[in-house]
N, C-alpha and C positions, 0 to 999 in steps of 0.2 A: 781621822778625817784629813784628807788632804788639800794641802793651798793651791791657787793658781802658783805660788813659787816656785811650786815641786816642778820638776821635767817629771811627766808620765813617761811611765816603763809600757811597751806593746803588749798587743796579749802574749805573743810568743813568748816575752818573758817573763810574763806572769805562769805559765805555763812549763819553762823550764826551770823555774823553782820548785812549782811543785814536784814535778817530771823527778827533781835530782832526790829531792827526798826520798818519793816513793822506789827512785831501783837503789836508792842504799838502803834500805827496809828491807826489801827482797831480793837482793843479792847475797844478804846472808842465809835468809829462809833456803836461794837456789842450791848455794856451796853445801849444807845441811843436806838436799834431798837428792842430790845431783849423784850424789857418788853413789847412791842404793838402786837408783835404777836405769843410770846411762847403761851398763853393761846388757842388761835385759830389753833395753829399747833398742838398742844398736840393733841385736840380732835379729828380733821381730821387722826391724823398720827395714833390717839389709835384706830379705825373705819377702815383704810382701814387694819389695820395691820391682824385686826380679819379677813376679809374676805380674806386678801391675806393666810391666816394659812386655810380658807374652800378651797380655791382656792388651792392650793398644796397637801390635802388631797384628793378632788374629782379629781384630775388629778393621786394619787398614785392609785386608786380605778378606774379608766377608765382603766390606763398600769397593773392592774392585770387583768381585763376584756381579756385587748386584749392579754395578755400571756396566759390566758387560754382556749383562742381560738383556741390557737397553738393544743392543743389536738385533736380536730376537724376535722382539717386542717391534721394532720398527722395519721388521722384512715384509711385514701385511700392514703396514702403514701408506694409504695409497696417497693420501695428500702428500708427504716427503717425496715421493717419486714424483707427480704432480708438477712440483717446483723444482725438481733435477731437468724434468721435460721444458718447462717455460718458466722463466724467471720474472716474468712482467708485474706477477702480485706476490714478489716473493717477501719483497718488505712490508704489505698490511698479514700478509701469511702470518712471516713470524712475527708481528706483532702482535695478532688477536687470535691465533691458532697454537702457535709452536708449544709454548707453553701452560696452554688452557686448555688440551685436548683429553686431558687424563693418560694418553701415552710415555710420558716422561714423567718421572718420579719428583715428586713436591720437594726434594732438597733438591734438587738442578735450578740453579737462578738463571741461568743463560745458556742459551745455546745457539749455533750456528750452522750453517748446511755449507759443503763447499764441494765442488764438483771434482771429477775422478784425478784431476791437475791440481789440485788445492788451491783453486781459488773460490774464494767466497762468493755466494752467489749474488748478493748485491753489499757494495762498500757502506756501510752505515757508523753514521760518527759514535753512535751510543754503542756499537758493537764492543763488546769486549774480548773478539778473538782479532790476528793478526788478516788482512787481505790473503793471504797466501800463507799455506803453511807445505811446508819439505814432507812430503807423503811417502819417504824414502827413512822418514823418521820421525815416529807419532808416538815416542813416549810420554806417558803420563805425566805431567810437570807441575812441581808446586811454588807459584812463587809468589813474591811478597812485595805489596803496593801500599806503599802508607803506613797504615795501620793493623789492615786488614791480611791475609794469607789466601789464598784459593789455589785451586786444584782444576787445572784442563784434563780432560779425558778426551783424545781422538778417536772414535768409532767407525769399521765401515760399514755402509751403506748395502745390503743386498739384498736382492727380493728372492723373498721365499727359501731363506737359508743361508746356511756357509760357503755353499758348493756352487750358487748361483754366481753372478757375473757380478763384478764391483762396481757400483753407479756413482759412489761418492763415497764422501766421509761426514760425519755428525760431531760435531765438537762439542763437548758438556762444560759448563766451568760451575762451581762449587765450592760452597766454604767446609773447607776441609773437617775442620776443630767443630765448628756449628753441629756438620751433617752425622761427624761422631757420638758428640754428645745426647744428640736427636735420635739417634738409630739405633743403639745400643746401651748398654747398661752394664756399669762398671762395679766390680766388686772389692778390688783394692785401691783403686783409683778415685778422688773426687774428681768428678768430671765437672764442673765448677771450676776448677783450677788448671786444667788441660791449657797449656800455651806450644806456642811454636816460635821458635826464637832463630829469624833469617835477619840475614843482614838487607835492607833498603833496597827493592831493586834486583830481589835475588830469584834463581829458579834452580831448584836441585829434580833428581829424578824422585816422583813417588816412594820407589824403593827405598831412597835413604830419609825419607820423612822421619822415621820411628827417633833419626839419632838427633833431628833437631828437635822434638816433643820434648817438655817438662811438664811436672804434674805434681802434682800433693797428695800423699796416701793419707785412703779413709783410717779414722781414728780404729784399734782396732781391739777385741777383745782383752788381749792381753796388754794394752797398754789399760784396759781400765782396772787389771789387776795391781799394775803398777801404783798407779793413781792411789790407788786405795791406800798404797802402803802412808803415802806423804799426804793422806786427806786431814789423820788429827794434824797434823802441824800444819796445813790449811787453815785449818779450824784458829787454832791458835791467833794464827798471826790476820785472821780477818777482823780481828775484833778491833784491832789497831790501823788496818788498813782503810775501815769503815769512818773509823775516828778520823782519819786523814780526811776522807772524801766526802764528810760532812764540812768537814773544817771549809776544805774545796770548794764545796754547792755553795756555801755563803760568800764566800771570796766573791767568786763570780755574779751570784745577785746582785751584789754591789758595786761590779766591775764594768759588767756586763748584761745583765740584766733590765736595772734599773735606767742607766743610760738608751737603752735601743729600744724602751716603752717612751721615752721621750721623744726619741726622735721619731719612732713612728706616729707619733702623737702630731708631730710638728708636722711630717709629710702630709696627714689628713689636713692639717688649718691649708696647707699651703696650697691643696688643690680648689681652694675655696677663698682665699685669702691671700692679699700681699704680706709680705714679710713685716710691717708695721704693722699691723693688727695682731701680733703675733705675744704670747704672755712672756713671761720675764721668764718662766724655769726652764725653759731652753737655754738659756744665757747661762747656768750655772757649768759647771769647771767640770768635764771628762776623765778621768784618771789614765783612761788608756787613751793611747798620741791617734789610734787609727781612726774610732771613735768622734773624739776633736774637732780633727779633720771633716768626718763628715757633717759636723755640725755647720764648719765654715761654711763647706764646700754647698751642702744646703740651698743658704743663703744669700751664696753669690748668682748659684745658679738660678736662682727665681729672679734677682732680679733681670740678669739675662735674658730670661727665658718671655718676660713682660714686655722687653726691650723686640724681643725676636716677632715675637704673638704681634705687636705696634706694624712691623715694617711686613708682615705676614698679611695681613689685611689690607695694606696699600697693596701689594700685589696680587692681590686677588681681586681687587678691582678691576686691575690694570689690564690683569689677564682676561678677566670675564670680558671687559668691553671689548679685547681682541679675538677673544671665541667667537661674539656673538656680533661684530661688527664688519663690515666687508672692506679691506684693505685699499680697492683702491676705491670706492665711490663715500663713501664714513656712512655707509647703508647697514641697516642690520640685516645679517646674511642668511643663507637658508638653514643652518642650525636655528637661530633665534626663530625663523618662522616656524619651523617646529614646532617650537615651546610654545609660542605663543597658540598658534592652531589648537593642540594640544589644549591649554587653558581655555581658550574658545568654547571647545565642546564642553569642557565641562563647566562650564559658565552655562550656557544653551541647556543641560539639562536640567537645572534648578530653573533660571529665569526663563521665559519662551520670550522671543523675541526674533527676529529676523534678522537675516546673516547674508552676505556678499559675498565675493569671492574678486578682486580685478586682476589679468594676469596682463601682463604688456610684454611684447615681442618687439625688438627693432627690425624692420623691414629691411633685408639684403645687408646684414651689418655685416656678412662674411666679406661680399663684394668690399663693400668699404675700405674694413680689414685689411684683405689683402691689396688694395689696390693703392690705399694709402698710408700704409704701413701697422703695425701693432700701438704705437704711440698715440695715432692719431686717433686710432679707434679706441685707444683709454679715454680719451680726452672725448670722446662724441658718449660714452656711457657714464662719466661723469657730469656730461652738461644735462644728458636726459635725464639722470637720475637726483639733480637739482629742479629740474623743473618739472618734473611728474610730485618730487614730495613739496613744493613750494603752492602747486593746485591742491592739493589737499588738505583738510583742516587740522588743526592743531592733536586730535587723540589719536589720529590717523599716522601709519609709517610703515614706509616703503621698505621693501626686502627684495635684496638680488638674489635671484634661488637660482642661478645661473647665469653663461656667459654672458648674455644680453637679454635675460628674463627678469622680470618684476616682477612684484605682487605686492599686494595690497588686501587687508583685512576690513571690513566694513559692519560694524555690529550696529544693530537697532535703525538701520535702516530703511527707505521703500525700494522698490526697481527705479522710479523718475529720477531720485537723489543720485541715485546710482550712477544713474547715466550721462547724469549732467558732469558728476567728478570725472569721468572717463572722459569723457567732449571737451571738457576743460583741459584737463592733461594733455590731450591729444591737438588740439588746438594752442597752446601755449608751445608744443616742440615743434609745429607747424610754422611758426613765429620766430622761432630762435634762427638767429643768423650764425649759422654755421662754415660760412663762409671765413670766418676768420681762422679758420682752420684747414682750411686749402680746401673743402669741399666743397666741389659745384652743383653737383644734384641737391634734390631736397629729401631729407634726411623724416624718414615717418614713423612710427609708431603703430602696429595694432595691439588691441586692447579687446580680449573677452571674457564675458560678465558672466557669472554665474550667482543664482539666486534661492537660498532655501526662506520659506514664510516659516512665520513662528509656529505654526500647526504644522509645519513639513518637518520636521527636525529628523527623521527617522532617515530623510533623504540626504544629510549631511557629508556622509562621507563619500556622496559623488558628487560636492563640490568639484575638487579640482580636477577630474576629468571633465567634467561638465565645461569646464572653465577652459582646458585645454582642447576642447570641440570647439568651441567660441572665439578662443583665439586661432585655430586651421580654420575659419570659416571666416576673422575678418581680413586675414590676411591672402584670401582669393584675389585675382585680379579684379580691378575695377570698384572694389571696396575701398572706401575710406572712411567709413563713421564705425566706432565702437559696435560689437555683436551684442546682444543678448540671447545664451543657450537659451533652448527652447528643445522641446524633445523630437519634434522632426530630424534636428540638426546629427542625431544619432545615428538617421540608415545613412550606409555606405561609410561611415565612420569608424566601424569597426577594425579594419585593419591598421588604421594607424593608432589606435589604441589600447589592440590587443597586444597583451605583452608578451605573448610566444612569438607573435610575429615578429613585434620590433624587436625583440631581442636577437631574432631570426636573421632579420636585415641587418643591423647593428654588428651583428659576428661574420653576414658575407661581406661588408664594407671593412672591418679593423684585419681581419685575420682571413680575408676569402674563404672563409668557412659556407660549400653548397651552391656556391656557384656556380652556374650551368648557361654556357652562351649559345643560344640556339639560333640557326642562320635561316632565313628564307630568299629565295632565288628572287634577283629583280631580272625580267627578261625581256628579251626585246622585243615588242608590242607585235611587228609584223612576223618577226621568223617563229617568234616564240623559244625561241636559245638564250639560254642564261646567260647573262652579262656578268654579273657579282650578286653577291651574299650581302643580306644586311645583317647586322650584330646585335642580337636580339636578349637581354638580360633577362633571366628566371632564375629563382633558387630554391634551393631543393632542400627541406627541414623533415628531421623523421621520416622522410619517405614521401610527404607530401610537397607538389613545386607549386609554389607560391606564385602569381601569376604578375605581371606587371600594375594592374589595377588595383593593387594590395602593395606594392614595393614601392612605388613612388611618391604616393603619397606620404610613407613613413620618412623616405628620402627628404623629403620636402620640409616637411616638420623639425625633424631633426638637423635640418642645414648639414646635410652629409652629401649635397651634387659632387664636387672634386673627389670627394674621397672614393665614391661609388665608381665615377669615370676611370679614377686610376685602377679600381680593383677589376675594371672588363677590361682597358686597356692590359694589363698584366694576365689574362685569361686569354685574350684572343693572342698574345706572344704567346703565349705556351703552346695554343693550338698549330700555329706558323712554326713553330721549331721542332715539333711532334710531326709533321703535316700529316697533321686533322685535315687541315687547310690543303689540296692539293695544290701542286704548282700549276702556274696561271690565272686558278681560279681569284678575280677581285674582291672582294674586302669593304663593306661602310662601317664606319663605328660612329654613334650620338654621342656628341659634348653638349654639355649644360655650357648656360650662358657666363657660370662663376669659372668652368676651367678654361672657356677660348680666352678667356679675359687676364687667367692665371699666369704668373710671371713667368712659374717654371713648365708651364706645358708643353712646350717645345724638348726639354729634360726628358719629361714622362713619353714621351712619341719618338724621339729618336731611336732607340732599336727598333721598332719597327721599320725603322726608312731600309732599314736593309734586306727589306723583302720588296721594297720598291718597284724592284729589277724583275722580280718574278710573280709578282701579284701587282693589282690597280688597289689600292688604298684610299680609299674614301673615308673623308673627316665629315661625319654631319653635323651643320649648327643647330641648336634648338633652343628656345625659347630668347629668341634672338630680341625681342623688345624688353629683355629684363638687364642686358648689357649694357654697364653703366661705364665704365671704358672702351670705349669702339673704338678708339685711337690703336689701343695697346692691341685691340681682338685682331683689329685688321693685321697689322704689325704679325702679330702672332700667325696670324693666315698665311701671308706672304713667305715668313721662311719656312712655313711647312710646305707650300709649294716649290721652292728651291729646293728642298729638300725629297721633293716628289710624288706628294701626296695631291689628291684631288680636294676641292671642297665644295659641299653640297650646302643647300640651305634648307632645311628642311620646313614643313608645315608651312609652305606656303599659300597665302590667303586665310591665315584662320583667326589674322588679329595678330598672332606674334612675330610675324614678317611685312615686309613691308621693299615697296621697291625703291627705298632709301637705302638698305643693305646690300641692295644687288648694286647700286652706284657706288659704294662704301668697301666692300669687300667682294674680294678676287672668287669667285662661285665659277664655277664649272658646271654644277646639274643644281635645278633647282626641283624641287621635288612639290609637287601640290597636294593640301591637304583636304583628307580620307572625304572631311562632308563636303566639299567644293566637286571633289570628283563623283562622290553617292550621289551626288544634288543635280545631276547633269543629264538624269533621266527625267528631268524638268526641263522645256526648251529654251529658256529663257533662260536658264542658270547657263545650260548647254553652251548656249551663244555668245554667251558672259566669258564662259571661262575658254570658249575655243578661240577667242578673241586676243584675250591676256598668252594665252599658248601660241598663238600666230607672233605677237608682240616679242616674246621671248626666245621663241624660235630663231625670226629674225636677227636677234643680237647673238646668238653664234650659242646660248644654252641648250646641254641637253635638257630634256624634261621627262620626270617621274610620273607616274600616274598612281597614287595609294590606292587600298581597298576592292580591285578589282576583282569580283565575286562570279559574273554572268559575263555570258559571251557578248553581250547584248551593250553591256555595260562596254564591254573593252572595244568594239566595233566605233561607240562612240569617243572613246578618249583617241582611235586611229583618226578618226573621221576630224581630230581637232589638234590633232601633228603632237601629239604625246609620242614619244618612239621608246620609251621604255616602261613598264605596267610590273606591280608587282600587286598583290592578292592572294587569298587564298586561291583562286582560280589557278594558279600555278604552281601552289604548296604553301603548305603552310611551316612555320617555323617549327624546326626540328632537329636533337642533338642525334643525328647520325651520318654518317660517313658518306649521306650525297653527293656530297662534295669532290670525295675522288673519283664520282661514277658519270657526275655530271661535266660536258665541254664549258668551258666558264669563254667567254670573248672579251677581248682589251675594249674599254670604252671608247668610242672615235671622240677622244677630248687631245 
């Protein structure tokens, strides 16, 4: 028995104790049987050793055979050729083809294709061949990385033979010793023991592989003759040897044994238990020091580990409120709505009960945005987003699922409830004086409702499109009270909610993806000679163009006007540096009311000023009453005119013009819109609007006439001093080469 006084001895030297015993034991038994059959083993072992060194040579020379069969084999391989012709799928090729086709033999781990110059046919990090390899020298090479050894094998490439023409090279690599041992079958050799002893880093030729190979011969016949002779004195001396190794076994039970039933004993309380609750026989005295240690060591670590588990949990708090919480409004963000939605439903399908949906949109926050910087507009979503969750009741909470989107969840509630939280909301930001923030407009909110009853539930998960029809429909002009979907609210809704489309739109605005500018002739009313093109957006998906009636709206929704503007402005340059556009011929492009407004659109329209000189360039405004800087638009007008450019005002008389912007901003053509002019085979409308065209006339504007279809029709827009007419009656818009065929005339502006 041992005390805590003792210093424990390691295992190792419990082990070189015994160790010393047992080879002075049998180092005399060895000197005894050494001398009767080293002479007979020598000779056998120097015999088989010679044929196991032919034996490993003729096995390196059969696996070059069969590698260079691979040639063969891949001269009627039409995918290899395939990727020698076009390289474009050469990296999913050789990923899910090279070596899955059954062509290449199951010991080849990699391979490579490299064209008739040695280079690879795409750089891939995981390759394990070089970019380029010297095709002036394609020895077989073996060399050694790590741990591991392999074998390159350079092959060429021909179709249909030896004699055909060289298209490239195939590169094999391969674990040498593996595909040996795999392939063949050794008779003096344990292939088991097969090594290759290179230095780190090293590459010899194939040829000399044989001299770095070691090996272990199989045991062999005549050694068990030998054997035989020294088995009674085997015999003998096992009986003592046993004796030892009994002795041994019990050593160890008590050394080693008995202690690492404890500790494992201990590790179970521990995963269940703090270390005070733990019994006294772990406490008892280890004999071996490594042992001990793990006992300490145990014990320190659990408490650590209690300690870690403590501050592991505070940060998990910390982290979950910052997953599921919105950094800048302290809103829970559109992951949390997730979750929650998510638990919704399945709450809804145990309980029935009625469910809501409120989504809130900021009205023109782009405009804001940009007009009053990115600051200012944190600061206008963090006041809405206090006072939309301050209207609602306390089990109620607001989630930003976007840059200035909201939503709200409403369980167990009616539609009247509903509508009132929304009124409320919407009337409380109606109220906030945002004026302490430099802004002068008034700052609005739309809000649309979506409603499933508790008998509806099946209808749940068109919630939130239903919600997002609700909200494009409060957010029309001249709306200001909260929407509630409703199913009419569906037709003509379909494109801003189909999502081939918006994605459609969404990829010609980020990336010009399908973009197609199609022009139609504006002409001059009496000669009927094309004066200019107007710049007419469609985009082209799968084959099918998506027409304006279908783009705008997704436009719209999405608050993508700038982005879209700049993607035709960058279409109609291409067409002027291509001339698409013939020389002469004039030029309108439509800006939204967010880019005349935009800081940098002046940036975005200067290369064009440099076709100034040889085209008329028309800027059209549009939706000019949603211009909530007219300081900056006008501004922005003026040095496009210094710069050369005409400006039109487009849709005039439809409600979003006004003749405040003709006093406000520098207009050159003012253009009338489509139902003012259809309306004018009404006499009274006629007189109406040949009136306002006498009016305009006078002050020195040209003037447009939209939609002209009949002759009948344009007789009257002459008959009302219109001097320039555009309609289908004169073409319709179209991406073809008119335009070099057509005389284009400079505006008399």
């Amino acid at each position: 028995m041992f005390k805590k006084s003792l210093f424990p001895l390691s295992i190792s030297g419990y082990a070189l104790v015994f160790l010393f015993l047992v080879a002075s034991f049998f180092t005399g038994i060895g000197v005894y049987a050494l001398n009767s059959i080293e002479r007979a083993r020598s000779d056998i072992h120097a015999n088989n050793l010679i044929a196991a060194n032919q034996e490993i040579e003729h096995a390196i020379e059969l696996l070059t055979d069969s590698i260079n069969r691979i040639s063969k084999d891949i001269s009627n391989w039409d995918e290899i050729f395939q990727q020698l012709g076009n390289t474009s799928y050469y990296s999913y090729w050789r990923k899910l083809r090279m070596l899955n086709s059954g062509i290449l033999p199951e010991y080849i781990e990699a391979a490579e294709v490299f064209d008739t110059q040695g280079n690879a046919l795409a750089i891939l990090s995981e390759s394990k061949f070089p970019a380029r390899i010297n095709v002036k020298s394609l020895t077989p090479l073996l060399y050694s990385r790590g741990n591991s050894e392999s074998l390159i094998y350079y092959l060429p490439i021909k179709r249909d033979g030896d004699k055909a023409k060289l298209e490239g090279y195939l590169g094999v690599h391969l674990p040498l010793i593996k595909t040996l041992i795999k392939q063949f079958q050794f008779h003096y050799l344990d292939s088991s023991t097969i090594k290759i002893s290179l230095p780190e880093n090293t590459e010899i030729p194939l040829s000399r592989a044989s001299s770095f190979i070691s090996f272990k011969l199989k045991s062999s016949p005549e050694a068990e003759t030998m054997m035989q002779i020294v088995k009674e004195t085997v015999i003998q001396v096992a009986t003592l040897v046993g004796i030892l190794c009994l002795f041994f076994y019990f050593l160890m039970v008590f050394l080693l044994e008995k202690p690492l039933v404890e500790i494992s004993a201990y590790i179970d309380k521990l995963r269940y238990s703090n270390p005070g609750a733990l019994s006294g026989g772990i406490n008892s005295f280890f004999p071996v020091a490594e042992l001990e240690k793990v006992r300490t060591s145990l014990n320190q670590y659990h408490h650590k580990l209690e300690k870690a588990h403590e501050d592991l949990d505070d940060k998990n708090k910390e982290l979950w409120k910052l997953a599921h919480h919105d950094s800048l409004t302290g809103m829970l963000n559109r992951r949390a709505f997730e979750l929650e939605w998510s638990k919704a439903k399945q709450l809804l399908s145990h309980h029935r009960m009625g469910i809501c949906l409120l989504l809130f949109d900021v009205n023109h926050f782009k405009a804001i945005n940009d007009s009053y910087g990115h600051q200012v507009g944190d600061e206008v979503l963090i006041a809405i987003s206090a006072c939309i969750q301050q209207s609602m009741r306390k089990a109620e909470y607001l989630y930003r699922i976007g840059g200035d989107e909201f939503a709200a969840i409403i369980i167990g509630s009616n539609v009247e409830k509903e509508l009132e939280v929304a009124k409320r909301c919407a009337e409380v930001i109606k109220n906030y004086d945002f004026s302490d923030l430099g802004i002068k407009e008034a700052v609005r909110i739309s809000c649309g409702i979506s409603h499933c009853q508790a008998d509806e539930l099946e209808k749940l998960d068109k919630l939130q499109w239903q919600a997002d029809i609700a909200v494009y429909q409060a957010k029309r002009p001249g709306n200001t009270r909260p929407v509630l979907f409703s199913d009419d609210m569906a037709d003509g809704t379909e494109a801003v909610f189909s999502n081939w489309m918006s994605n459609a739109v969404y990829d010609a605005v980020a990336h010009g993806t399908g973009i197609e500018i199609h022009y139609q002739p504006i002409v001059n009313s009496h000669s009927r000679e094309t004066a200019y093109f107007e710049a007419l957006l469609r985009i082209r998906h799968e084959g099918e163009l998506i027409p304006p009636s279908h783009i705008f709206p997704v436009v719209t929704m999405r608050h993508m006007e700038t982005e879209m503007d700049r993607a035709i402005i960058a279409k109609v340059l291409e067409d002027l540096k291509s001339q698409f556009i013939a020389e002469g011929c004039g030029i309108s492009i439509n800006l939204s009311a967010e880019s005349v407004a935009h800081q940098d659109v002046i940036e975005w329209l200067i290369p064009l000023s440099e076709f100034t000189r040889r085209h008329t360039i028309v800027i059209e405004v549009t939706e000019t009453s949603l211009i909530t800087q007219l300081n900056t638009a006008v501004g922005n007008l003026k040095m496009l005119g210094e710069l050369g450019f005409k400006v039109a005002l487009d849709d005039f008389g439809s409600g979003y013009s006004s003749l405040r912007y003709l006093t406000s901003m520098p207009v050159d053509i003012v253009k009338f819109d489509i139902s003012l002019i259809q309306g004018m085979m009404d006499e009274r409308l006629a007189k109406m609007v040949g009136e306002m065209a006498g009016m305009l006339t006078g002050l020195g504007y040209n003037l447009v006439a939209e939609g002209i279809e009949t002759e009948e029709l344009l007789q009257k827009v002459m008959d009302a001093g219109f001097n320039f007419s555009q309609g289908y009656l004169f073409g319709a818009p179209a991406r073809v080469k008119t335009l070099e065929k057509k005389p284009c005339q400079n505006l008399p502006v």
